[in-house]
C-alpha positions, 0 to 999 in steps of 0.5 A: 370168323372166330370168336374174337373177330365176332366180338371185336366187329359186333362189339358185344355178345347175346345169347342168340350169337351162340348159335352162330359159327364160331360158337356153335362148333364149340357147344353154342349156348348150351355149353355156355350154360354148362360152363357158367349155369345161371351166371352166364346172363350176368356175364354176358351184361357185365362183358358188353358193359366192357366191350361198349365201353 
């Protein structure tokens, strides 16, 4: 499953998913961070808002 598949199906994203394929085989959460620092909580609520929506 991809990572669009995952959100399509789940319709949202936690953190606990970036352990899971298909985010762990591109640095799970920890380069999520990386990428977004302390943003990533906020981004994360803000994107299952839309999803859900």
């Amino acid at each position: 499953m991809n990572w669009r598949e995952h959100i399509a199906t789940s319709l949202s994203i936690e953190p606990d998913d970036f352990d899971a394929v298909p985010f762990n085989q591109h640095g799970g959460l920890g380069k999520a961070y990386q990428l977004f620092g302390e943003q990533l909580p906020k981004l994360l609520n803000e994107l299952n808002e839309v999803l859900a929506a």
